[in-house]
N, C-alpha and C positions, 0 to 999 in steps of 0.2 A: 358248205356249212356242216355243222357236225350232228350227229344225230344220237340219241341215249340206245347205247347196245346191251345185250343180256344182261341180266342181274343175276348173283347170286347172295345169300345172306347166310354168315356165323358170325355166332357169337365173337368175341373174343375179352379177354380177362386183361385190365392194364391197370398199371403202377402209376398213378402220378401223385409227387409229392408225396402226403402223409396218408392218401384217401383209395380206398380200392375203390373204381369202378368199370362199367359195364362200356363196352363200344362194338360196332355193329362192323364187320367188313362187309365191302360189295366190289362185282368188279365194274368198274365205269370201265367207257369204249365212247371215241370219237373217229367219226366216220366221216370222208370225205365225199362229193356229190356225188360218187359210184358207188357210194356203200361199201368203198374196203378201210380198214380199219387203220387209224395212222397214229392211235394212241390209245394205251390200257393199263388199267391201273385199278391195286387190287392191295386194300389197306385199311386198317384202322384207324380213327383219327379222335383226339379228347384234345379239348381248348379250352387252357385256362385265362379268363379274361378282368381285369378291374376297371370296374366304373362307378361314376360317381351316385350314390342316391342322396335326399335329403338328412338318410341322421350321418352322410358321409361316403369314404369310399368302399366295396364292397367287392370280394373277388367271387369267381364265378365261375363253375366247371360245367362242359356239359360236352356231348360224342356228338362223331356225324351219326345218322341216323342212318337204319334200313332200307329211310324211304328218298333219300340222297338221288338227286338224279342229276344227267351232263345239259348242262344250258345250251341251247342253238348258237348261245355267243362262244361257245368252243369253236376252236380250225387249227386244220393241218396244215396251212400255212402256204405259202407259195416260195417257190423255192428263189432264193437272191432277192426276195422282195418284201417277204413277213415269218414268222415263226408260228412254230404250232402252239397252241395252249390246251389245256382242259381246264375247263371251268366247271365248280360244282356247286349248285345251289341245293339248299336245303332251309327249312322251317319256314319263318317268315320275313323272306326277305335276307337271307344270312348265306355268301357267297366265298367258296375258298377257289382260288385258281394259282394251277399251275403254269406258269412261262418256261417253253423250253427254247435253247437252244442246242447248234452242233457244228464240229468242223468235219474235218475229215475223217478224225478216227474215233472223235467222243461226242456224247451229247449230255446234257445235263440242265437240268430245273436252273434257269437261271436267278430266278423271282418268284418266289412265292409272295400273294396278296391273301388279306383275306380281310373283306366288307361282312361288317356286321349292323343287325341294326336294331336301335337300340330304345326303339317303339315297339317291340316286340316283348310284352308286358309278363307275358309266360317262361322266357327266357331273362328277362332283365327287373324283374318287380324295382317299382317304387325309385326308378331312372332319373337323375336328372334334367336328362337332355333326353331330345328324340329324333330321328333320322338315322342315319347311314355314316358309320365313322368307320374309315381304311384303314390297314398297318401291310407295311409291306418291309423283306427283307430277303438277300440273297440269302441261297442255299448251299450246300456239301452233297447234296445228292447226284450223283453223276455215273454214268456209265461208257462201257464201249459200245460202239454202233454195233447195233442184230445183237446185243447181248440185253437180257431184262437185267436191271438194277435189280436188286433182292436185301433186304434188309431187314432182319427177323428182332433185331435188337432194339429197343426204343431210339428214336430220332429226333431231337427234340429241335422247333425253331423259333428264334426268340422275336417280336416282330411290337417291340413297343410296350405298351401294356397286353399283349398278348402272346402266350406262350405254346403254339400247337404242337404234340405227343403225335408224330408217326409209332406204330410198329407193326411186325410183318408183312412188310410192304414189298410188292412186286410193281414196277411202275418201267414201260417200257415206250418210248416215244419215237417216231420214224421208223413201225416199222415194215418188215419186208415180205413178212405173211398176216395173215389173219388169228397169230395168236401169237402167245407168249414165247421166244426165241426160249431154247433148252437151255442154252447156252447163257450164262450168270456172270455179272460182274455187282460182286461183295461189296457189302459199304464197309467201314473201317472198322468198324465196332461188332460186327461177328468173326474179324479175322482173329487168330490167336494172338499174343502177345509174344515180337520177337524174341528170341531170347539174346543174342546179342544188338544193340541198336549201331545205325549207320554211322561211322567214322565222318563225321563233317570237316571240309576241309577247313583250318585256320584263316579269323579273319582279326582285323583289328579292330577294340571293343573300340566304341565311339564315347565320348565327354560322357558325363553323369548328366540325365536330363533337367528342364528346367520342374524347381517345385514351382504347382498353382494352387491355388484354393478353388475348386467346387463346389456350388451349390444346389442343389435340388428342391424344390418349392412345393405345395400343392394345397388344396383347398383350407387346409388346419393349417397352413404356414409350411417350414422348414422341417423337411422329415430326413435330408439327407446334407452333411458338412465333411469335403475331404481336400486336404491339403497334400500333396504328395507330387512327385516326379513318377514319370510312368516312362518303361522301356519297352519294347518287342522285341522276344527274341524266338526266330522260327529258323527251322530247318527248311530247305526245299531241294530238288532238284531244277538245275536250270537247262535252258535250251542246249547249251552241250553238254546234257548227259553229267552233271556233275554236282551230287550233294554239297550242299556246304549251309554253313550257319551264319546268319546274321543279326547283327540289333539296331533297332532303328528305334530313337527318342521320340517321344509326342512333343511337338512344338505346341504351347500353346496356345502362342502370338497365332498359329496357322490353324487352329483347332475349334468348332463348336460344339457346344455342349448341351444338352437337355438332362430328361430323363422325368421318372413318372411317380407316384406316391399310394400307395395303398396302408391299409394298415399292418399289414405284416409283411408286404414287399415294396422295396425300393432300387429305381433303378436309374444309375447314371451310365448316359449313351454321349459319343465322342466322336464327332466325322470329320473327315479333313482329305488336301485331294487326293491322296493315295492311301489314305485310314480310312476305306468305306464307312466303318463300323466296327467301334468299341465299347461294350456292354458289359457294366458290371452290374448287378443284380445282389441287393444286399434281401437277406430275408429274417425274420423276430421268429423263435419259438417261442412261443406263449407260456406253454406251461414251465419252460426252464428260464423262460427272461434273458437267454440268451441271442445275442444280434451277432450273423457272419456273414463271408461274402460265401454264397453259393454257387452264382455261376457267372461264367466268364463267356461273353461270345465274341470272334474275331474274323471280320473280312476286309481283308487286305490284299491291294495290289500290285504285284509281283512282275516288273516288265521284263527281267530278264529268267523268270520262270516259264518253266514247259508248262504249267497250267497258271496261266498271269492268276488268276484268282485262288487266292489264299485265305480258308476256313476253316476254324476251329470252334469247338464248343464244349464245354461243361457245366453241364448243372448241378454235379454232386458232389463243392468243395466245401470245406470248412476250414477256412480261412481270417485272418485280422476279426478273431475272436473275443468280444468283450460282453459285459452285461449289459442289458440295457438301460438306457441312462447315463452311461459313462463313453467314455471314447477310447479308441485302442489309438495308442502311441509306439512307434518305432522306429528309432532313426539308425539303425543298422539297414543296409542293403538286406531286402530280401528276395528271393525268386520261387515264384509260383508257380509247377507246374502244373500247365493246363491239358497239355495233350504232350503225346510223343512226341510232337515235333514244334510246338507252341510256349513258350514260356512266359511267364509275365513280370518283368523285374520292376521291384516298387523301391523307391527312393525317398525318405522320409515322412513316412505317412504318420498320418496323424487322422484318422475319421471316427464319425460317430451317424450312424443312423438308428431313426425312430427319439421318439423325446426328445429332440432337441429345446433347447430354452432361449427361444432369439435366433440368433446368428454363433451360440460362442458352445465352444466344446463343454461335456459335462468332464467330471475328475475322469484322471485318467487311469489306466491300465499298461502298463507298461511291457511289451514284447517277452520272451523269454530271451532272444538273440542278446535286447541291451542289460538283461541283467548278466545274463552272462561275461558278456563282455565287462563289466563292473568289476566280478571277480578277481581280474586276474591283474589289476594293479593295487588291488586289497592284498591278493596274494603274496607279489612282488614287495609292496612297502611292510608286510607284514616279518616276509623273509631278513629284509634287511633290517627292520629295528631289532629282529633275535640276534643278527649279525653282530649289530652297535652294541645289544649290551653283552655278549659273551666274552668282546673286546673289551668293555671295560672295565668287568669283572675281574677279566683276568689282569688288569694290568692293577686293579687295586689289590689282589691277592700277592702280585709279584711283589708291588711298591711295599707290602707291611711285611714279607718274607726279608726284605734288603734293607729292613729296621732295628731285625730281631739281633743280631749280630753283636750290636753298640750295647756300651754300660752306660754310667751316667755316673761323672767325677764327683 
């Protein structure tokens, strides 16, 4: 059983969204019946959450605390039989855990959960509902064995209507002394930015996917309507040793869909058996009345990758940009990149989140791609009617020159 190991407390300063605030680091330590240490972790954490009250729904930031401590229901696991976890509760009644796994040469958070609850009058004022409501979702955090994970950049995980902010995180599980290995394996996002990117080898694009209409629901009605074909396109390495690119269609005969509604966040989620998870995340600036997609999260299963599990995330796009009340319309292919190795290819989209009126798009907004594309058979017919009448000109100038000649008896 695990037992709560040293604490230490600083401050730290973080970025989420529009809002500064305050969050505590501590290092949590679970400790196996002999008291050696089989997991440590040393991190700040801010959760943004939405839930329902009576004038409606209501989002909601708030950090672990100081006084954060490891539950007894934490364990290092038994080895071919269970996994180790840490579990961290805090306030009242409000639990985040980590799920790890490992093979032979990596381990990594396979599941993050995190139980909140929502009777907790200090944290939640004027709640609809009350108990204990879950969200859980894999992870990207991942290391080599006897190396600490270390991640100084924000780490954001998207888990439903909840959104948890890692940063400067040291988080190290299985391990081999009673303290933090020297030895670092970097998350992605404090690496530099390659300067040339990986040559993937060629594959064949697959058909244009099917378009579906989506829709997203919630207490005031219909806060989210997208009509669109959706593709994946990611890079990986596979079992032998070889980069290459591929795109895989969302079938949506094979596909379910949710997603959640706040008043300035909307979110449509997509699973299917090899699409763990597809999260688009639309968000309203208020004070400019503009509506885009912000972020994009992606966990996919990869059987012929060296790491079958495939993760991507961005929360800081701006994207299929319109005002709101209106819909953005684009029937040009576009592609979205999400991450270096993550793209997201859209096929005639057509959405509109927040105001919706019913079920039906408000005016539209049309792409910069299809205006463009407008131009250039403006261009073309424009060219050829100068064509048509320089021709005619001239043959009416020649016709009265091949007049001038004759008298008249």
């Amino acid at each position: 059983m695990a037992a709560p190991g040293g604490a230490r407390r600083r401050p730290l300063l973080l970025l989420l969204f529009a809002g500064l605030v305050h969050s505590a680091s501590a290092v949590l330590v679970v400790k196996d019946g002999n008291g050696t240490a089989c997991i440590m972790a040393d991190f700040s954490a801010t959760f943004l959450t939405s839930y329902d009250t009576r004038s409606g729904p209501q989002n909601k930031s708030f950090e672990l605390p100081a006084g954060a401590e490891v539950s007894n229901s934490s364990s290092c696991g038994k080895e071919n039989a269970s996994d180790s976890s840490l579990v961290i509760t805090f306030g009242r009644g409000h639990t985040l855990t980590l799920a790890f796994t490992r093979n032979a040469t990596r381990y990594k958070v396979q599941l993050m959960r995190f139980a909140y609850n929502l009777s907790d009058t200090d944290t939640f004022p004027n709640s609809s509902f009350t108990g204990v409501k879950t969200v859980e979702s894999a992870t990207d955090i991942k290391a080599d064995v006897n190396t600490t994970y270390r991640c100084v950049s924000e780490t954001q995980v998207h888990m439903g209507s909840v959104t948890v902010t890692l940063r400067d995180a040291a988080i190290q599980a299985y391990l081999s002394s009673s303290n933090f290995s020297r030895a670092e394996t970097r998350c992605e996002q404090d690496l530099p930015t390659p300067t040339t990117p990986p040559q993937p080898s060629p594959t064949p694009a697959p058909s244009s996917p099917v378009v579906f209409r989506y829709n997203v629901s919630g207490s005031n009605g219909t806060c989210l309507l997208a009509s669109m074909g959706l593709q994946l396109n990611v890079t990986y390495r596979t079992v032998d040793n070889k980069t290459v690119t591929r795109e895989f269609n969302v079938n949506p005969n094979k596909t379910t869909f949710g997603g959640n509604c706040s008043t300035t966040l909307a979110t449509l989620s997509l699973s299917s058996e090899n699409l763990l998870l597809l999260v688009l995340q639309f968000v309203m600036n208020e004070s400019s009345s503009k509506v885009f997609l912000q972020g994009v999260q992606l966990n996919l299963t990869l059987p012929d990758a060296e790491d079958v599990s495939f993760t991507a995330t961005n929360s800081s796009l701006r994207a299929l940009q319109a005002t709101a009340g209106n819909s953005y319309k684009c029937n040009t292919e576009q592609r979205l990149q999400v991450t270096s190795t993550f793209s997201l290819n859209l096929f005639r989209v057509w959405v509109q989140a927040f105001r919706v009126d019913g079920d039906k798009f408000g005016p539209v907004e049309e792409c910069q791609l299809d205006e463009n594309s407008m131009l250039i058979p403006i261009a073309v017919g424009g060219a050829l009617a100068g064509l048509v009448l320089i021709v005619l000109l001239a043959y009416l100038i020649g016709r009265k020159r091949s007049h001038a000649g004759y008298q008249t008896i």
